[in-house]
C-alpha positions in Angstrom: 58.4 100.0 96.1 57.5 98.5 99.7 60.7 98.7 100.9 60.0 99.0 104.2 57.3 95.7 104.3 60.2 93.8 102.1 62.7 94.2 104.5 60.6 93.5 107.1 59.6 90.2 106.0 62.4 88.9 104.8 64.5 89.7 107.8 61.9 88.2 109.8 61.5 84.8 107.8 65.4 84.1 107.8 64.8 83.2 111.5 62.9 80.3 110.8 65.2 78.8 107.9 67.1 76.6 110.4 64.3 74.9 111.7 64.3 70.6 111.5 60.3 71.0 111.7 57.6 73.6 111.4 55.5 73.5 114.6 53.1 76.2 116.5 55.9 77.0 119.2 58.7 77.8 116.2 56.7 79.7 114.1 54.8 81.1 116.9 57.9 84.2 117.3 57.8 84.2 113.1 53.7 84.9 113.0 53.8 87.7 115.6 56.8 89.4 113.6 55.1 88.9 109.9 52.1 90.3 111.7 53.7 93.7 113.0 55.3 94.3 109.5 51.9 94.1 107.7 50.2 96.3 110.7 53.6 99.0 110.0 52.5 98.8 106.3 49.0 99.7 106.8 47.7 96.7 106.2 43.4 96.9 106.9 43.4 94.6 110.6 41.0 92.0 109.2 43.1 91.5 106.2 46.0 91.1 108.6 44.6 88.5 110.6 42.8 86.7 107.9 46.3 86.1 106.9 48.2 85.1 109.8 45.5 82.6 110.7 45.9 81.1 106.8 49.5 80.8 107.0 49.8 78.9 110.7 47.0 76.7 109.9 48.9 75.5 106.1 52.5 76.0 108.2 51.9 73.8 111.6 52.7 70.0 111.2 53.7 70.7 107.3 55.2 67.5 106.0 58.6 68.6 104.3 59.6 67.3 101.1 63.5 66.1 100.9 63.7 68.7 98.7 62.9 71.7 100.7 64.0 73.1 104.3 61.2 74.0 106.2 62.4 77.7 106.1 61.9 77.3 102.3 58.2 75.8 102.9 57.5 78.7 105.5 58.5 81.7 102.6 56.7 79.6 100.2 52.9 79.6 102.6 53.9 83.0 103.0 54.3 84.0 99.1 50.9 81.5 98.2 49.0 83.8 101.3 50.0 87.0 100.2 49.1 86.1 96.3 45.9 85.0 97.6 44.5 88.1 99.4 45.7 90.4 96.4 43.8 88.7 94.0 45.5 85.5 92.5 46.1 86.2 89.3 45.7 89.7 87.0 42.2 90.2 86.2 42.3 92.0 82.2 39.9 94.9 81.2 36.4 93.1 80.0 36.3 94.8 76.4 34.0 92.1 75.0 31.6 94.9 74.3 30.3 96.1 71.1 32.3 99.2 70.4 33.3 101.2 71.3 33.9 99.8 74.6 32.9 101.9 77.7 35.2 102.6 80.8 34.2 105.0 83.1 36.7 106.0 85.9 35.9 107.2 89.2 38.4 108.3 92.2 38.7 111.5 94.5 40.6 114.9 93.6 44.0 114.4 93.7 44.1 110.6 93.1 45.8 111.8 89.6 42.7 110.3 87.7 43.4 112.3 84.6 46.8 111.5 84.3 46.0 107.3 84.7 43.8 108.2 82.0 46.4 109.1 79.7 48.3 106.6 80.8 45.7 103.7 80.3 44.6 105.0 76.7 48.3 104.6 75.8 48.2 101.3 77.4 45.7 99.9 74.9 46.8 101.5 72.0 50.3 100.3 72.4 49.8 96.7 73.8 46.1 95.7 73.0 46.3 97.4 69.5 43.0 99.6 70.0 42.0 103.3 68.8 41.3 105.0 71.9 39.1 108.1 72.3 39.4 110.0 75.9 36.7 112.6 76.9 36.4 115.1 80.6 33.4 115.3 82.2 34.6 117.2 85.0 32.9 120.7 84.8 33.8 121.7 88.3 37.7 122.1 87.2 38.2 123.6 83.5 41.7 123.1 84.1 41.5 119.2 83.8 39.8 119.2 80.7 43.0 120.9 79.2 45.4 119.3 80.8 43.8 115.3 79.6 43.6 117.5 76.2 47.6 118.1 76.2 48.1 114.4 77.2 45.9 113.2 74.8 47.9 114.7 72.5 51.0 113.5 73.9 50.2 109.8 74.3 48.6 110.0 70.6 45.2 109.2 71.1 41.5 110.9 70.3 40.5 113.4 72.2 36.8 114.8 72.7 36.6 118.2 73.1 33.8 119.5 75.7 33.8 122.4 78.0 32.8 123.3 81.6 29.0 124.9 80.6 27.9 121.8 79.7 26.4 118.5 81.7 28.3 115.5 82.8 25.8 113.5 80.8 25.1 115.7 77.5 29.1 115.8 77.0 29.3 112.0 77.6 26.7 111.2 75.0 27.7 113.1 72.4 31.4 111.6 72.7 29.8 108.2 72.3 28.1 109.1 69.0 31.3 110.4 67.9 33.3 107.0 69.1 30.4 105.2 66.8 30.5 107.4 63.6 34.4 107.4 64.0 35.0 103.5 64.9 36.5 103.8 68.1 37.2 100.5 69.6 37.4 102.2 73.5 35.9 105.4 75.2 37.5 106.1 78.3 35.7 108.6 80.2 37.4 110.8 82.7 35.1 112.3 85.3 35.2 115.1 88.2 37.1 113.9 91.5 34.8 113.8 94.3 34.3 113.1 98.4 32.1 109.8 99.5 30.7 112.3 101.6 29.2 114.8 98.7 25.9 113.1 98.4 25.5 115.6 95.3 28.4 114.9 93.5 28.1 110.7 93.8 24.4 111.3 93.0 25.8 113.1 89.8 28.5 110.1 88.8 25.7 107.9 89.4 22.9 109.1 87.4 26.2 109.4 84.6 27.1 105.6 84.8 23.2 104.8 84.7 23.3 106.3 81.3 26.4 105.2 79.3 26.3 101.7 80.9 29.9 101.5 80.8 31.4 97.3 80.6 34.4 99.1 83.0 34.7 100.8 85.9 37.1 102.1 87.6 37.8 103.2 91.2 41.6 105.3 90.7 43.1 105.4 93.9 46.5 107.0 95.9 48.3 103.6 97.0 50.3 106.0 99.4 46.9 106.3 101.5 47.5 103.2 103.1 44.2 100.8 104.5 42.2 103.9 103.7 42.6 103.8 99.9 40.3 100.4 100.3 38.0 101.6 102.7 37.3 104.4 100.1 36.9 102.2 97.5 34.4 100.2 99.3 32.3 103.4 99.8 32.8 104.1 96.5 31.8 100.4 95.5 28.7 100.4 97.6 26.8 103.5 95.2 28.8 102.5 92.0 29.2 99.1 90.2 33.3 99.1 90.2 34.8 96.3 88.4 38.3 96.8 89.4 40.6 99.2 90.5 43.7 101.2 89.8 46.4 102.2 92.0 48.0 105.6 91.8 51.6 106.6 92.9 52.9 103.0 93.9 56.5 103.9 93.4 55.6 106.9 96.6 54.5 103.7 98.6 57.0 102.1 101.2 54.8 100.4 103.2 52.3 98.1 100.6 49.3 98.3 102.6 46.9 99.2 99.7 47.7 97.0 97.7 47.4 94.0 100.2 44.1 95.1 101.7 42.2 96.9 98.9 41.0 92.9 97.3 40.1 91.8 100.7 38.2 94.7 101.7 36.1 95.5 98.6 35.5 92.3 96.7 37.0 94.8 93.4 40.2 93.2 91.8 43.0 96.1 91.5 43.7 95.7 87.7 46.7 98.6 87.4 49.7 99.7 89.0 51.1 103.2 88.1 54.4 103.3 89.2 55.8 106.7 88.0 54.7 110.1 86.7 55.4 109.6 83.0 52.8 108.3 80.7 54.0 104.9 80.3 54.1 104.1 83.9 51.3 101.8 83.9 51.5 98.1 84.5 49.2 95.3 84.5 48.8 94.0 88.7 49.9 90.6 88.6 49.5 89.6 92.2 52.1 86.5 92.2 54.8 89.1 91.1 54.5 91.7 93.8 54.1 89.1 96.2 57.6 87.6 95.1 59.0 91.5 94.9 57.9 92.3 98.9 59.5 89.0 100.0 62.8 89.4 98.1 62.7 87.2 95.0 62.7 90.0 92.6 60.3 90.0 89.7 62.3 89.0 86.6 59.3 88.3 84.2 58.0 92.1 84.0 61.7 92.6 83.6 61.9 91.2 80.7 58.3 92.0 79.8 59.4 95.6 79.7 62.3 95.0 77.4 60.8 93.3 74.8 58.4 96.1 74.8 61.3 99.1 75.7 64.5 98.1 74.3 65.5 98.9 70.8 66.0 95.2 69.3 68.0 96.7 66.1 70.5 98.8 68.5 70.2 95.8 70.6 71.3 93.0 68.4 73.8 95.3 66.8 75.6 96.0 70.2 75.7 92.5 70.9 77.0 91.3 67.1 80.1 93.8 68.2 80.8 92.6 71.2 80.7 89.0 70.3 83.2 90.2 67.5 85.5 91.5 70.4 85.0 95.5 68.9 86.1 98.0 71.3 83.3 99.4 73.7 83.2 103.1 73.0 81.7 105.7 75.2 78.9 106.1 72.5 78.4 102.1 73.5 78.5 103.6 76.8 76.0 106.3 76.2 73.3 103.7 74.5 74.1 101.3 77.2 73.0 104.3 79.5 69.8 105.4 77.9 68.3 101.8 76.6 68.2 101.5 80.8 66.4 105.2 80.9 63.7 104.0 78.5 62.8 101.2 81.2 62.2 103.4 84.1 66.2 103.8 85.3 68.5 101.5 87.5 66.1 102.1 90.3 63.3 100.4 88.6 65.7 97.5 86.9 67.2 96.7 90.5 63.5 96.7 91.9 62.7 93.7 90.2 65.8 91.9 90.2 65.9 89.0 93.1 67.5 90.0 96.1 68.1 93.7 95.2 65.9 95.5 98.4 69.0 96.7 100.3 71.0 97.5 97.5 68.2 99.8 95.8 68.1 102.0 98.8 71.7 102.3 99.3 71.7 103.3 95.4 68.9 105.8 96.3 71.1 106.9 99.2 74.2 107.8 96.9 71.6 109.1 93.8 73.0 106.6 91.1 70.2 107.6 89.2 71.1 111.1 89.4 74.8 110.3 88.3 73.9 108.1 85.3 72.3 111.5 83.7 75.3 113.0 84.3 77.4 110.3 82.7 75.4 111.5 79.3 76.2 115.2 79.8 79.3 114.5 80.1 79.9 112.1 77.2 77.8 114.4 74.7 80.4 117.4 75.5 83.2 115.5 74.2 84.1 115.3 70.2 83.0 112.3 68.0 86.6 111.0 68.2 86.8 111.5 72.0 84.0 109.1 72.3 85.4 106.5 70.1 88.4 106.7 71.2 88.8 107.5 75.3 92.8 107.4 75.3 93.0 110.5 73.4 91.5 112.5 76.8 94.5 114.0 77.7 94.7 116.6 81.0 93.6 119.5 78.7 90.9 117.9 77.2 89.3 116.5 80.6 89.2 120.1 81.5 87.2 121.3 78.2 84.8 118.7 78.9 84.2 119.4 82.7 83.7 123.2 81.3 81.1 122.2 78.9 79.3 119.9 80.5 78.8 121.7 83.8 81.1 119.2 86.3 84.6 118.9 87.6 87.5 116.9 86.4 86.8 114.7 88.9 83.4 113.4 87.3 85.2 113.4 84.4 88.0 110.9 85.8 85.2 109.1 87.2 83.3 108.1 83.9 86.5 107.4 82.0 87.2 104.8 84.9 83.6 103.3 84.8 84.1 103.1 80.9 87.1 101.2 81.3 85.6 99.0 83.9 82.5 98.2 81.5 84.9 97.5 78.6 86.9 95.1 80.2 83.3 93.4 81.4 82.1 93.3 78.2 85.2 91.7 76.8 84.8 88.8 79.4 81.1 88.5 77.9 82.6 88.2 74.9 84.3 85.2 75.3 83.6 81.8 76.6 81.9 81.6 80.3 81.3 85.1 79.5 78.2 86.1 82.2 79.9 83.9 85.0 83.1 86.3 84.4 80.9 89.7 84.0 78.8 88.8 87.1 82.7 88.6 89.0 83.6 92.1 87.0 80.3 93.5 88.7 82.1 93.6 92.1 84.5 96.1 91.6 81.0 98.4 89.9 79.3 98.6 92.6 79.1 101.8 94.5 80.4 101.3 98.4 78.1 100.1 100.4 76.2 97.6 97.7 78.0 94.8 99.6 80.0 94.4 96.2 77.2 92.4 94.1 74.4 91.6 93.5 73.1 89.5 96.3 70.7 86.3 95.2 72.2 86.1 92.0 75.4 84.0 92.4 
């Protein structure tokens, strides 16, 4: 996410870290560069030079503490500036209400408003604990009522039937007497996408908020559009009441300029970040953690955020009670290893928020690691329960019956037995004493060419 900004800014800022002093004329080459990588990301002109102006007016004269270079101070008015346009801090959903809680959400076609719907109701019902009930209002396309049905479904939630003769307004109200009778704690209310320009159509979503006086709404909104994703929500915010808004398709986004202009522009704090098709790709937007991610310094609390919330603690602890015993690592081991990293979004989402990662992601996205770890698993299921336990048995004979049934050469074969054996000798350094110092070393010799041979920011 943001690669492009990322690498642009932190390229640009290392020129400054050998500076004695910070003063207009050094920082002046610094300013112009910072300021053509947030125009190349789309960033919304005011919101570009609101910012430059804040950080040369904090960064000129700066009195440097003996424990900072001036460099250092530089990244850090730069990391404080770009927190501060997006917002601060992450502003929660207002559910204070007397239930069930209303939240209406708005957004044009193609946004993928249905789909953050889904993926919102799941939200609450996993983390906040609440019984969610989801209803369509759009009549104009009887295809999304269906499809929000199917995720409903999916995701586990209550759905409201309603159908595509009916008004936005009738189908509305009768949902919220069902949420009442049934003790919903939140209605989420999925409604027809729409142009600024159909005077109709916002006349219609309008009249619909007027009536169900909803404590939430929500502008949904492509993060790939660039600057124009906030200049649509500040139409949007100028005939509805939005309280926030959600951005769509993040992970598609290169350049960042949504997300660092959308605050600015409309007043409206962005409250979500989807970051992926599947239904749980829906995060909180915590502005001090994408600020850290676009300048390099990865974002290591959502990391770990995800795992408490992803990771399977019993398979967890019982992996690590076996290695700490010095048990062999199996290619079932393997296999877990593999899939415990699926169920947080892959490598490629991992790497994204670990410091120091941007150059290495995209030269994993160049070779399709993520690609080859699914692989990996095909190729480990076709072998026999005593294969996987025990790898030296995989004799010429046997590589070739596993290539057969799962679909690959011998060569990929060859190539996961070596990657086992490299992960089992790292986890036997774990193991023992000054274990992570001695796996972070084994690391090197992982990495795919052209990965520098590490993990860079994290010796």
């Amino acid at each position: 996410m943001f690669e492009n900004l990322s690498e642009r800014l932190t390229g640009t800022l290392k020129a400054i870290t050998g500076q004695a002093k910070l003063t207009e004329d050094n920082i002046k080459g610094t300013l112009r560069e910072v300021r053509m990588a947030l125009l190349e990301a789309d960033v919304a002109l005011p919101v570009v030079k609101d910012f430059i102006d804040s950080v040369k007016e904090r960064a000129v004269g700066q009195k440097i503490s003996s424990s900072l270079k001036p460099g250092q101070v530089f990244v850090k008015i730069v990391n404080e500036e770009l927190v501060r346009i997006m917002g601060e801090e992450n502003s929660s959903l207002n559910l204070a209400a007397a239930p069930p809680a209303v939240v209406l959400m708005a957004g044009l076609q193609g946004a993928g408003k249905t789909t953050t719907v889904a993926k919102l109701s799941k939200l609450l019902k996993e983390r906040e604990k609440k019984k969610v009930l989801v209803v369509s209002a759009d009549v104009y396309r009887p295809a999304a009522i269906k499809q929000l049905q199917m995720l409903a479904e999916e995701v586990g939630v209550g759905f409201f039937a309603s159908d595509d003769q009916q008004q936005p307004i009738d189908i509305v109200n009768r949902a919220l007497e069902h949420a009442k009778l049934q003790h919903y704690d939140v209605l989420i209310v999925d409604t027809a996408g729409r142009l600024a320009v159909d005077s109709e159509m916002m006349a219609e979503i309008k009249a619909l908020h007027a009536a169900i006086n909803p404590v939430e709404t929500l502008f949904v909104v492509d993060a790939m559009t660039g600057q124009d994703a906030a200049n649509t929500a500040k139409a949007f915010g100028e005939i509805l009441p939005l309280t926030g808004v959600i951005l769509t398709k993040a992970d598609g986004d290169a350049r960042g300029g949504a997300a660092l202009s959308v605050r600015q522009i409309t007043g409206k704090p962005i409250k979500f970040i989807g970051m992926g098709e599947k239904v749980d790709a829906l995060e909180p937007f915590y502005p001090e953690r994408l600020a850290s991610r676009i300048l390099g310094m990865g974002d290591v609390l959502s990391l770990i955020e995800e795992a408490e919330r992803k990771i399977d603690k019993q398979k967890a602890e019982k992996f690590a009670k076996k290695m700490t015993k010095g048990k062999r690592f199996t290619l079932e081991d393997f296999r877990e290893q593999i899939q415990q990293m699926d169920n947080m979004g892959g490598m490629m989402s991992m790497m994204d928020k670990l410091p120091g990662m941007g150059q290495m992601v995209q030269a994993a996205q160049a070779a399709q690691a993520e690609k080859g770890m699914g692989k990996l698993v095909v190729i480990i299921n076709s072998m026999t329960v005593k294969e996987r336990k025990n790898p030296d048995i995989i004799s010429g004979s046997r590589k070739k019956r596993i290539a057969m049934g799962s679909g690959t050469q011998i060569q990929d074969v060859n190539r996961l037995l070596k990657q086992h054996k490299q992960m089992a000798k790292m986890m036997k350094k774990v193991s023992g004493k000054g274990g992570m110092a001695k796996m972070m070393r084994g690391m090197k010799g992982m990495m795919p060419p052209g990965m520098g041979g590490g993990f860079p920011g994290m010796r």
